[in-house]
C-alpha positions as CSV (number, residue, x, y, z in Angstrom):
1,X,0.0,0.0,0.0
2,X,1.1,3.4,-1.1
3,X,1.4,6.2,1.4
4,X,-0.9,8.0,-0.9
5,X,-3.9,5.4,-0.5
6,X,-3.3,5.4,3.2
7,X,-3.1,8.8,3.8
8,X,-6.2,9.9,1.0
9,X,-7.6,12.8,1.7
10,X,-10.2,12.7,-1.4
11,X,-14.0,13.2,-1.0
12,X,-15.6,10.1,0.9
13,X,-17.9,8.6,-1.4
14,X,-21.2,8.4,0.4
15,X,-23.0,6.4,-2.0
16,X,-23.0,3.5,-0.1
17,X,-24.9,5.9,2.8
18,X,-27.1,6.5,0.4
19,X,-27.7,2.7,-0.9
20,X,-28.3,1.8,2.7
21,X,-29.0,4.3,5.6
22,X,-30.8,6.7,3.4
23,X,-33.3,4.0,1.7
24,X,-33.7,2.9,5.0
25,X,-34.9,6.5,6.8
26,X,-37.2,7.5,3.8
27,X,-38.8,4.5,2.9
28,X,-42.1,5.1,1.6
29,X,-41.3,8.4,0.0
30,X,-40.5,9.1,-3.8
31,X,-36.9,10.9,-3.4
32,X,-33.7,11.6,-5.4
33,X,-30.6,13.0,-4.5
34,X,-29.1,15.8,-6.6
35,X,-25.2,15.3,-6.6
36,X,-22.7,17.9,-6.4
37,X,-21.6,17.7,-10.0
38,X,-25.1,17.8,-10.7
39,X,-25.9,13.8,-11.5
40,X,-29.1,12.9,-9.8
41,X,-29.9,9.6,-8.1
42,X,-33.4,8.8,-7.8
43,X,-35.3,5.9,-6.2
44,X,-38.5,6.1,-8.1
45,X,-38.7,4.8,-12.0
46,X,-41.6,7.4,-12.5
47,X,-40.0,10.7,-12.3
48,X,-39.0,12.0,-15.6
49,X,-35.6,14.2,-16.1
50,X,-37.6,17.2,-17.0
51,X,-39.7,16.6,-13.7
52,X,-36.4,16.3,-11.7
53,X,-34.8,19.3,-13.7
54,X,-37.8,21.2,-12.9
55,X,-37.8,20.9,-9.1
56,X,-34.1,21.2,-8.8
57,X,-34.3,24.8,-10.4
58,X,-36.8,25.7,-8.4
59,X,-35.3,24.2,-5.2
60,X,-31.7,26.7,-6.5
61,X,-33.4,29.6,-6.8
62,X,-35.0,28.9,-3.2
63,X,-31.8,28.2,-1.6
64,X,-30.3,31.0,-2.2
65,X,-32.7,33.5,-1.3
66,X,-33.0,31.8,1.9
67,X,-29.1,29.8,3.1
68,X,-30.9,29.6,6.1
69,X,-33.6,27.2,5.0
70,X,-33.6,23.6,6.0
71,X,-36.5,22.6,4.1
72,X,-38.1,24.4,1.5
73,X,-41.1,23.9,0.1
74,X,-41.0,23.5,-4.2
75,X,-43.6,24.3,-6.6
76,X,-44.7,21.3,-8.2
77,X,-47.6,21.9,-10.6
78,X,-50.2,21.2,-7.4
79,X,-48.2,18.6,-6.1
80,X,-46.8,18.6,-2.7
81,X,-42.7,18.7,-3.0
82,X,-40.0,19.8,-0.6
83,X,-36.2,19.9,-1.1
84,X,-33.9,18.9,2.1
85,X,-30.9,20.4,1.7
86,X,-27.5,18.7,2.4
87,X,-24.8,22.0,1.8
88,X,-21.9,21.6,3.7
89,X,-23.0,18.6,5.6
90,X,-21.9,16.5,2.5
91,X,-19.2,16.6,0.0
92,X,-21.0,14.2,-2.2
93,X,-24.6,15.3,-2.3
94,X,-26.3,19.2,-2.7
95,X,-29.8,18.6,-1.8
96,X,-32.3,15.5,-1.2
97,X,-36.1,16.3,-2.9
98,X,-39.1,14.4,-1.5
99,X,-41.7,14.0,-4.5
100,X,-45.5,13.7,-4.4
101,X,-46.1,14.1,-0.5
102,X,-49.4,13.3,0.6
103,X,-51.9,15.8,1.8
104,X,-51.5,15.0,5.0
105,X,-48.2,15.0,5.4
106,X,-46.6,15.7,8.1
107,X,-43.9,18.6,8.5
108,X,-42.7,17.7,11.9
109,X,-42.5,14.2,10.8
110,X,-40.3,15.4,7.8
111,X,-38.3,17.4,10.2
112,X,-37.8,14.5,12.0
113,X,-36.4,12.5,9.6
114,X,-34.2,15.4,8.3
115,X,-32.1,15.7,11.4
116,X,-31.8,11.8,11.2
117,X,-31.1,11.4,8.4
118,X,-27.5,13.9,8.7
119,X,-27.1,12.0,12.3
120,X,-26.7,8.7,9.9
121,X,-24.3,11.0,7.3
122,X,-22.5,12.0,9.9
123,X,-21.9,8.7,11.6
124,X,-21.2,7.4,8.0
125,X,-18.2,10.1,7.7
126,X,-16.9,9.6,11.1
127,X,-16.6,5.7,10.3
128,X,-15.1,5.8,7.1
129,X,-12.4,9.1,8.1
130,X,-11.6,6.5,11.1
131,X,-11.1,3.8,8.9
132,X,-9.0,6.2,6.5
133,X,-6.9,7.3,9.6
134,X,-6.6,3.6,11.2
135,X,-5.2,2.7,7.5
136,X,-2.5,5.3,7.9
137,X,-1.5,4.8,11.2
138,X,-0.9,0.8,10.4
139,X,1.2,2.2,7.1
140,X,3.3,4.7,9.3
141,X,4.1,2.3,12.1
142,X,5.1,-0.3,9.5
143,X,6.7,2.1,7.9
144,X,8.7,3.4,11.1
145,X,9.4,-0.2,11.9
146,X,11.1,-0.9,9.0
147,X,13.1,2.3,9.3
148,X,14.2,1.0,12.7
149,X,15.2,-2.4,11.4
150,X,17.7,-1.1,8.6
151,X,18.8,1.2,11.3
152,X,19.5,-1.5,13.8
153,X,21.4,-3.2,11.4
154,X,24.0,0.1,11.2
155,X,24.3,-0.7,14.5
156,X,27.9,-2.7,15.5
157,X,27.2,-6.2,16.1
158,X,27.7,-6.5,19.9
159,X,29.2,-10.0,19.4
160,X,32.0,-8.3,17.5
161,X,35.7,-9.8,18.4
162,X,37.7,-7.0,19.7
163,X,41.1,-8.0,21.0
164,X,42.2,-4.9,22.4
165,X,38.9,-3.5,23.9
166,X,35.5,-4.8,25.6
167,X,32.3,-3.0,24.1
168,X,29.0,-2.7,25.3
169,X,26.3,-0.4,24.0
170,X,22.7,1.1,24.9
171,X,20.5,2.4,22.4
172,X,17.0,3.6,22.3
173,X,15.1,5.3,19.4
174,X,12.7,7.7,20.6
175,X,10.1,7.7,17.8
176,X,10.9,3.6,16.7
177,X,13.8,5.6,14.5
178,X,15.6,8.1,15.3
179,X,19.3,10.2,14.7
180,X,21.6,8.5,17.0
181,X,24.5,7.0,15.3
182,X,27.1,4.6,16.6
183,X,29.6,2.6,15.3
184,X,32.8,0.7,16.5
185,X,35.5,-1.2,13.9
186,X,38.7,-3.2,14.2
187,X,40.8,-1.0,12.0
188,X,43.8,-3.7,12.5
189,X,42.0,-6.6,11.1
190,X,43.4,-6.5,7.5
191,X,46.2,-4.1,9.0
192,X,49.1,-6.2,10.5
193,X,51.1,-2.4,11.3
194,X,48.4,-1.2,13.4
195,X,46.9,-4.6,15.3
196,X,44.7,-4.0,17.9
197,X,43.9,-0.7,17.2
198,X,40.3,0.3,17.4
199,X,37.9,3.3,15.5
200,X,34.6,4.4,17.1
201,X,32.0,7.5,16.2
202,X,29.0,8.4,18.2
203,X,27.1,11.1,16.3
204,X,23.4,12.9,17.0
205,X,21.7,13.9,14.2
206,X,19.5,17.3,15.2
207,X,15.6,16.5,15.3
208,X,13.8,13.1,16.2
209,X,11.7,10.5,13.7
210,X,12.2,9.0,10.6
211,X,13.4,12.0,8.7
212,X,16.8,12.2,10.9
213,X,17.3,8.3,10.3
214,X,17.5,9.2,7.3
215,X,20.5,11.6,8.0
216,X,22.1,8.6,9.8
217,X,21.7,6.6,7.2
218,X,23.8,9.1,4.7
219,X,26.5,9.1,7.5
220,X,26.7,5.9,7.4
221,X,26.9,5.5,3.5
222,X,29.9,8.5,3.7
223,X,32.0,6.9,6.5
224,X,32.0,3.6,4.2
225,X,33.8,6.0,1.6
226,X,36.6,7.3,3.9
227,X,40.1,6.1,3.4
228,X,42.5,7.2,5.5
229,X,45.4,9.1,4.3
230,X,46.9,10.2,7.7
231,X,46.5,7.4,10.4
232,X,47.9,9.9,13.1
233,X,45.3,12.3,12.1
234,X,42.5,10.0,11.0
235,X,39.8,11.7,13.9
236,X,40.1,15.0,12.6
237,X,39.7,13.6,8.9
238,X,36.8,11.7,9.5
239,X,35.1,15.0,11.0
240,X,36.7,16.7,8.0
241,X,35.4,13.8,5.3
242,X,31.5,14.4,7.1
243,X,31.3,17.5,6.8
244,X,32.4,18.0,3.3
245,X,30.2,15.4,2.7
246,X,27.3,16.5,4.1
247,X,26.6,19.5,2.8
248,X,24.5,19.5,-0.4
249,X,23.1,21.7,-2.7
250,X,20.9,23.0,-1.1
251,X,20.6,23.9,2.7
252,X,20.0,20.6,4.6
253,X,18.0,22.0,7.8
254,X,19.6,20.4,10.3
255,X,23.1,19.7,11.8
256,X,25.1,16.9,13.5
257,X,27.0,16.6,16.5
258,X,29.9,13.7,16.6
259,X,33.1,12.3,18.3
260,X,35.6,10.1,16.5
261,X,38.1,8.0,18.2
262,X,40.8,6.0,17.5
263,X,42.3,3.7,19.6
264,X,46.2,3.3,19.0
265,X,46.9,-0.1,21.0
266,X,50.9,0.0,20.8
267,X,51.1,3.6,22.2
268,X,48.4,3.4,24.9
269,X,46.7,5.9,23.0
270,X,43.5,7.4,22.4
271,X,43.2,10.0,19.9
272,X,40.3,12.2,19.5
273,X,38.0,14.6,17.5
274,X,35.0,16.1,18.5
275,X,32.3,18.3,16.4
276,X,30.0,20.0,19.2
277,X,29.4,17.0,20.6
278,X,28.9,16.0,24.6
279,X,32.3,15.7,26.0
280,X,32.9,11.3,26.6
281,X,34.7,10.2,29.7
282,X,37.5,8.5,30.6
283,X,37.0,6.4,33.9
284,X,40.6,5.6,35.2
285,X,41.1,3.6,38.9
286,X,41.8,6.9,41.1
287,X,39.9,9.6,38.9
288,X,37.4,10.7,36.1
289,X,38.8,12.5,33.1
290,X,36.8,14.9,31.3
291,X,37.3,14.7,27.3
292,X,36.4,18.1,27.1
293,X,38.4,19.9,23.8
294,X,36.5,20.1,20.4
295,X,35.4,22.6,18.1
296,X,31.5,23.6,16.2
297,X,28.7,20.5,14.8
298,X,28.9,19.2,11.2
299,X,27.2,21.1,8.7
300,X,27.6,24.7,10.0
301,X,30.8,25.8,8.0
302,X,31.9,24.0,4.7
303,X,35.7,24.4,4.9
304,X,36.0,23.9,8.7
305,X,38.3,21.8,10.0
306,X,38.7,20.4,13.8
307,X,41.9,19.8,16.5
308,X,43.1,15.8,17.2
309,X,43.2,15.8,20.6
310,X,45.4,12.9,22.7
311,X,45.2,11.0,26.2
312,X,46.9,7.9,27.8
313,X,45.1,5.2,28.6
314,X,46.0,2.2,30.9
315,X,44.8,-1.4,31.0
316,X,41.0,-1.2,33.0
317,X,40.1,2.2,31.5
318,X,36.8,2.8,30.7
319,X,35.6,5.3,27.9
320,X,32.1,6.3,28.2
321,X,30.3,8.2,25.3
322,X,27.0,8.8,24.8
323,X,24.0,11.8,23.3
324,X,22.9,14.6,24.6
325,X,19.5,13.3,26.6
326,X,21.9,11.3,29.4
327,X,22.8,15.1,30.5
328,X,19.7,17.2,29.6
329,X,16.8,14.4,31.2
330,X,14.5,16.7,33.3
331,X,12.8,15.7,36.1
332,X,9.2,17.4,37.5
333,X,11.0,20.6,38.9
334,X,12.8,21.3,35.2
335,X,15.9,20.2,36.6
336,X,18.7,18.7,34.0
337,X,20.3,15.5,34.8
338,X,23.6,17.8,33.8
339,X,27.2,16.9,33.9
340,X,28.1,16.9,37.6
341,X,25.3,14.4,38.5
342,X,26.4,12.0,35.2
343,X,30.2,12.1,36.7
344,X,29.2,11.4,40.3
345,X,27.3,8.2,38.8
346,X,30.0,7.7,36.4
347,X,32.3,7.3,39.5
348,X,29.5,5.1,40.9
349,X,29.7,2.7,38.7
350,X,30.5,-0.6,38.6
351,X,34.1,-1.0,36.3
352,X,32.4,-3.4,33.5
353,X,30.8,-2.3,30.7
354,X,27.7,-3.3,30.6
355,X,27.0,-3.1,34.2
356,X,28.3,0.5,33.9
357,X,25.7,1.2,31.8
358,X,23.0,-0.5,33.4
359,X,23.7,1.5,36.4
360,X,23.9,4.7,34.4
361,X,20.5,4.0,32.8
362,X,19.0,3.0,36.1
363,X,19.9,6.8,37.6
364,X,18.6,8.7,35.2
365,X,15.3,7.3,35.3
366,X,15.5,7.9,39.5
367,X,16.4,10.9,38.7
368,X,13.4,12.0,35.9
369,X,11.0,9.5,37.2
370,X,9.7,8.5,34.1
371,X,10.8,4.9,32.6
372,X,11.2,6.1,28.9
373,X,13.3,9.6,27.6
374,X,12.4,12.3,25.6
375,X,15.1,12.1,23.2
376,X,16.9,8.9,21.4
377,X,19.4,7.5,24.0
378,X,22.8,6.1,23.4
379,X,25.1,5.0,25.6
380,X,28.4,3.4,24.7
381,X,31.5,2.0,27.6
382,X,34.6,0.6,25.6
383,X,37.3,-0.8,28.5
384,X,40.8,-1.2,27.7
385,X,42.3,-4.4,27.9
């Protein structure tokens, strides 16, 4: 299904309303309905076109002297007619005409059946716009769904052999999709020179939902493009590589924050880059060290270009990264979760991974008191080995 058939917006064909629910009402009475391209569908094989023509004239020239009419009364040669108008109660049908009343009729009876008779329309429209909209919400969550599979699958495999580090990572889409980004690779495995050493980005796309997902999904495509010329430099390339990258024709909207690491496994070394990003951590045994030098986001200058920062690292160091809803999580009082709160739990934490994050996870939602954020949420701890 096309998002154009779940998401039609065209005039609800009320014909089967009028097959069903009409008939129904005004049995008994000689009736047609005058449609709004001005076809007329009548129940009675006795009423000639120049007999419907006639009375639909007349019935015109009567609305508009009076908009305010519900019923108006037709000339019919002697014969007792009356036109029910429909206007904007309908997008299908102008105006219903009752032919050939008796005598006797009765007006209040009439009335009556009016006002029923547009409590059935309107029931009919309600059912079928509900039906339109429970169409498009199945399409859009299908749709989103599939958006967060492909997206899951740029996600690194959490199984991946690492000989130099231990990985674990948290990630939660917001909207089923959304513009986190995270990925972690060997960059020794076909490079005897460099064994060991390790590459990892953590990027926010700004915005939430599909459309940023998107944007992930381009940085993804880019990254798999990058060859490194400088392996000393190779953060503030990849930065560099984005961001030409990333800009386009025309302007994009939207921005990206990112930190690219390298591991070098010889030296003890981590190298870094960062783009406007949240500063990451470095969780030695006696201290917490704040990786806190960068420069602007991707896609605010074209020819910018961004410092490659370095730190040692020992054996049992942990490196925690993560987006920018771990530090600005409010709780009921407006309060952010901030920096100074995230280092005292850092510091808290238990020195594994995954436990690390667990524990991390577990203290922001004490702290906001709500069990899901209100951003996408990625967490990543890499431990030295």
């Amino acid at each position: 299904m096309s998002i154009d058939k779940a998401l039609d917006n065209s005039i609800i064909d009320e014909t089967l309303w009028f097959e069903t629910n009409l008939v129904e009402i005004l049995e008994g009475f000689k009736f047609y309905l005058i449609k709004k391209n001005g076809q007329i569908s009548c129940n009675s094989p006795y009423l000639s076109d120049y007999h419907s023509c006639e009375l639909y004239s007349h019935f015109q020239k009567l609305s508009q002297q009076d908009n305010a009419a519900d019923i108006l009364e037709l000339n019919d040669d002697g014969n007792i007619s009356l036109g029910l108008t429909l206007g904007h109660e309908s997008n299908l049908f102008e105006c219903i005409i009752l032919c050939d009343l008796d005598l006797q009729f009765d007006l209040q009876h009439i009335t009556t059946l009016y006002f029923k008779m547009l409590y059935e329309l309107k029931c009919f429209q309600l059912n079928e716009i509900t039906s339109q909209l429970n169409t498009a919400k199945i399409w859009i969550r299908n749709e989103i769904d599939e958006i967060s599979r492909l997206q899951q699958l740029m996600l690194p495999d959490k199984a991946i052999d690492l000989s130099s580090v231990v990985m674990a990572y948290t990630y939660k889409a917001m909207i089923g999709a959304g513009g986190d980004y995270l990925d972690i690779v060997d960059l020794g495995k076909n490079r005897p020179g460099i064994k060991g050493d390790v590459g990892m980005i953590i990027a926010d796309v700004s915005g939430h939902g599909p459309a940023v997902a998107v944007e992930t999904a381009m940085i993804d495509a880019i990254l798999r493009t990058f060859d490194a010329k400088d392996l000393s430099h190779t953060s503030s390339e990849v930065l560099k590589y984005i961001n030409q990258h990333f800009f386009t024709k025309k302007t994009r909207g939207c921005f990206l924050t990112a930190t690219v690491f390298r591991y070098n496994y010889t030296d003890k070394e981590l190298i870094y880059a960062n783009a406007g990003h949240p500063h990451a951590y470095l969780k030695k045994a006696n201290r917490l060290v704040a990786l806190d030098q960068g420069g602007i986001p991707i896609g605010v200058l074209r020819e910018q270009n961004w410092n490659t920062y370095r730190v040692k690292v020992d054996v049992g160091d942990i490196l925690f990264v993560y987006t920018d809803v771990v530090i600005e999580t409010q709780n009921a009082q407006k309060e952010l979760y901030g920096f100074e709160r995230l280092e005292k739990a850092i510091i808290a934490s238990p020195d594994q991974p995954q436990a690390m994050l667990d524990h991390l996870e577990q203290q922001m939602k004490l702290f906001c008191g709500y069990s899901e954020f209100q951003d996408d949420l990625t967490m990543c701890a890499i431990q030295f080995i």
